[in-house]
N, C-alpha and C positions, 0 to 999 in steps of 0.2 A: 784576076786583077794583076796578077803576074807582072802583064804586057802593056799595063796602063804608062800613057803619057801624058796625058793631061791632067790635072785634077784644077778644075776651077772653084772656089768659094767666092759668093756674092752674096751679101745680103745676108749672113750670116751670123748677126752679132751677138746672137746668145749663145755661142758655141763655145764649149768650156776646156774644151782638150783636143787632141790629135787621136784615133786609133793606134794604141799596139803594136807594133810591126810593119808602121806605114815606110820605116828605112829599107824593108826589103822591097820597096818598088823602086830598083836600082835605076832602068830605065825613063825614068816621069823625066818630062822637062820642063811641066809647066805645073809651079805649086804656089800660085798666088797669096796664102795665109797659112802659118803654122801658128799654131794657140797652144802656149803652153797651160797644162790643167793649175788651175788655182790650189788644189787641195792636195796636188800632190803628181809632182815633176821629177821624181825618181822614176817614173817608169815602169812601176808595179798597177796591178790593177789591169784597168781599161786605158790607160794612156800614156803617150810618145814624151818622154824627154827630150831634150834637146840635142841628146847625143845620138837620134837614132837620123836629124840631120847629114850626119856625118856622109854617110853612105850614099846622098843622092847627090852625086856630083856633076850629074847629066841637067841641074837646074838652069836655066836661063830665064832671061826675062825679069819680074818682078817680084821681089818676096819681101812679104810682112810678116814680121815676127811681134806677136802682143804675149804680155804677161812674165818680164821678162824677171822679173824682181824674184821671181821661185828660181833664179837658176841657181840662185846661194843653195840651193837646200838638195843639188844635184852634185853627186860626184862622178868624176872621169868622165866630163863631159871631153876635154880635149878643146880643139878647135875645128869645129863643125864644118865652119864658112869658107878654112881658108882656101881651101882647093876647088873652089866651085869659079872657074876661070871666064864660064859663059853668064853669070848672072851678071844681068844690067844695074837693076834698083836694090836695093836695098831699106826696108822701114822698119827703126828697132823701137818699139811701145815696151814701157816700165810700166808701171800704174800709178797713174794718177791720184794724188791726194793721199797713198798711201803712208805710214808709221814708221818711221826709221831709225828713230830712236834705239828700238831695241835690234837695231841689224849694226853690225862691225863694217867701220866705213870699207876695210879693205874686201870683206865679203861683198860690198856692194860695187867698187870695181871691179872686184874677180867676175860681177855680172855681165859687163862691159868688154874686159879681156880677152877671154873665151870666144867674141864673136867678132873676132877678128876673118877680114873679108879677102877676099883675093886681090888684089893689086890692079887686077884690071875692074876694076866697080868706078861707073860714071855719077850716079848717085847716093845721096846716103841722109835719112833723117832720122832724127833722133827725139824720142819724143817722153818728155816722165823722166828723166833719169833723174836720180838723186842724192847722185854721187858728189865730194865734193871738186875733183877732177877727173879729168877724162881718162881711156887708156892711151894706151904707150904707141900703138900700132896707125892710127892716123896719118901719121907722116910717111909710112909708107905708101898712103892712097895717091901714086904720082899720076894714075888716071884720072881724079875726083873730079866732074865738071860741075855738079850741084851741091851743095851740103846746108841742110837746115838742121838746126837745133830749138825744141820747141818746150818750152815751161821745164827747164830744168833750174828747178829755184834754188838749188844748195850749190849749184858751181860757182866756185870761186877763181877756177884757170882755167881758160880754152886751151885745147891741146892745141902743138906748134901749126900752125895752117898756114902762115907768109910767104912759106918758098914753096909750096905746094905748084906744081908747074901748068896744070889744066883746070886748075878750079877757076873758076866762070862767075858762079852766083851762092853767095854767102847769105842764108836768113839768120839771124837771131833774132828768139821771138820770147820774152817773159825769163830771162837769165836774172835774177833780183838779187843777186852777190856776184854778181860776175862788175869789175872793176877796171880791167882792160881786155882789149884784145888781143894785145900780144904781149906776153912778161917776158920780153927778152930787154936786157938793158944795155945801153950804148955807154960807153967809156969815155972814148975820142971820136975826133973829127972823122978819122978814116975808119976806123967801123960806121959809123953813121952813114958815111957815103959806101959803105958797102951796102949799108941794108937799105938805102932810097932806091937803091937801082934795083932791088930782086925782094922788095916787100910787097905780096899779092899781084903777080908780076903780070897774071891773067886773068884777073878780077873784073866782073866787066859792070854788076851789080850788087850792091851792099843793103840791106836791109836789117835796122836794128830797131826793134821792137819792144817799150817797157824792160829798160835794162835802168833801172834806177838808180844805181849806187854808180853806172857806169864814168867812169871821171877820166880815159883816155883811151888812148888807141896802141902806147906801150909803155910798160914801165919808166919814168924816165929815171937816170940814173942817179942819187944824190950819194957824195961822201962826206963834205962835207956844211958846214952851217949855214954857207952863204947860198949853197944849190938849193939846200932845203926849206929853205927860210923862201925861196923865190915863187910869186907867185906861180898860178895853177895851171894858168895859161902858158907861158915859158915852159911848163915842162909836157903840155901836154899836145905841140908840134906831131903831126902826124907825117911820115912818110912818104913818097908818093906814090899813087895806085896806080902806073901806066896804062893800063888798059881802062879805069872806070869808069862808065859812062852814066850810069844810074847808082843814085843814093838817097837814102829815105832813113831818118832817124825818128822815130816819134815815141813819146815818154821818158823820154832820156834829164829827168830835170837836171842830173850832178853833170852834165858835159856840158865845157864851156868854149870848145873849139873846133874849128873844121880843120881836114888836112892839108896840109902844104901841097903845092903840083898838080889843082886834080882842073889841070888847063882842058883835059878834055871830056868831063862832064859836059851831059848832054840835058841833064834832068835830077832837081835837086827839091825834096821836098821834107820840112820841116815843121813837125807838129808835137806841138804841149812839152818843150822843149825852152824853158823862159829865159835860161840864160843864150846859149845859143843863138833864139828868134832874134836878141838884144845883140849880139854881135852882127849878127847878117840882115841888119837895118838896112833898107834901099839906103846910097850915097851916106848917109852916117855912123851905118854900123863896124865896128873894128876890122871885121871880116870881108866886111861887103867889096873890098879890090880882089880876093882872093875869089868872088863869086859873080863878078857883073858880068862878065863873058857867059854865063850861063845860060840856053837859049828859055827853057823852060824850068821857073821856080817857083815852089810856091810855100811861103809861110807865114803859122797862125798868125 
């Protein structure tokens, strides 16, 4: 087994653990699913923690990680991911519907921290997490050209993603506390006009999914009474996406506005979205000058 390079898993869904000592197959380059044991991710017994990652840095291609929520209960794991230069994707599974309560928020980042990727990663999805913010290491992703994030219903901040340089296509799918997109806040004019020109600067498709509290696209800045006082729409002015050409918002009830600039949409669709749909009325909606150049739209 020594000499193995490949190891495929397919179709494998009841598979509860990794073998033992699969880190001393230094040479594999293709390890499509590592499964961390439910019962027990220390690495005793019959199965691989996630530190025995570490050692296969010959990985490329595709790898899913499920089970990720036992890495709290793992020590010296290190950073597994970061040196693996030739992996393409990247899939990190939590568990679903899992009890969080009794886990320490920061242990439940320290889950997330740890699997930090190498720099050159094109994809990355994110799926279960139950954290209520991301890790720190994100913004180093200057390769990133996909990123989804899927049913992580405790986040409250997306990590910084805007000036990210090759990101392409952005999912969110079922974020139910998440409130904006970007919590960076604007001051004056000329910050402002710093961040139109380099907010999601390669973004070419936007997908937001069931993000129901979501109410803008960045913090807007208030100091005093009169900013705060002002309505929702005034503060919640979007950036513009130079490259986007595709955007699709559906469940979104708390958003009441489209972005500013998005002259070169190509395709804009809107669903279960009531305030919204009420801006971007054919000819009388508030919105609708910001969208009639659109070649293909469609909403409920």
């Amino acid at each position: 087994m020594i000499n193995l390079r490949h190891l495929i898993l397919e179709d494998c869904n009841s598979l509860s653990g990794m073998p033992r000592g699969i880190g001393e197959l230094k040479g594999v380059r293709t390890l499509n699913r590592f499964v961390l044991s439910k019962s027990n991710c220390l690495g005793r017994g019959g199965s691989a923690g996630l530190a025995e990652l570490a050692t296969l840095n010959e990985l490329r291609g595709d790898l899913r990680i499920k089970y990720l929520s036992h890495v709290v209960s793992e020590s010296n794991v290190g950073t597994p991911l970061k040196d693996k230069q030739h992996l393409h994707s990247l899939d990190l599974f939590w568990k679903e519907g899992e009890d969080v309560k009794a886990v320490d928020e920061e242990d439940i980042i320290k889950s997330m921290e740890v699997l930090q990727p190498h720099s050159n990663l094109k994809h990355l999805s994110v799926y279960d997490y139950s954290g209520v913010r991301f890790a720190s290491w994100f913004s180093s992703l200057i390769n990133i050209v996909n990123l989804t994030f899927w049913n992580c219903n405790r986040c409250q901040h997306l990590p910084p993603l805007d000036h990210l340089p090759s990101l392409k296509f952005l999912h969110l799918w079922q974020l139910e506390k998440l409130e904006y997109i970007s919590e960076k806040e604007s001051s004056n004019s000329t910050s402002d006009e710093m961040m139109r020109i380099s907010f999601f600067p390669s973004l070419e498709s936007l997908i937001i999914h069931h993000c129901p509290v979501l109410k803008g696209w960045w913090r807007a800045h208030t100091h005093n009474s009169a900013s705060s006082s002002s309505s929702s729409t005034e503060n919640l002015s979007l950036p513009s996406f130079p490259s986007l050409s595709k955007l699709r918002i559906e469940d979104c009830t708390n958003l009441a506005s489209l972005p500013e600039g998005i002259r070169g949409l190509n395709k804009l669709q809107i669903w279960h979205c009531p305030m919204l749909s009420e801006r971007c009325k054919k000819e009388t909606g508030e919105d609708w000058p910001k969208i009639a150049h659109i070649p293909h739209i469609y909403i409920d």
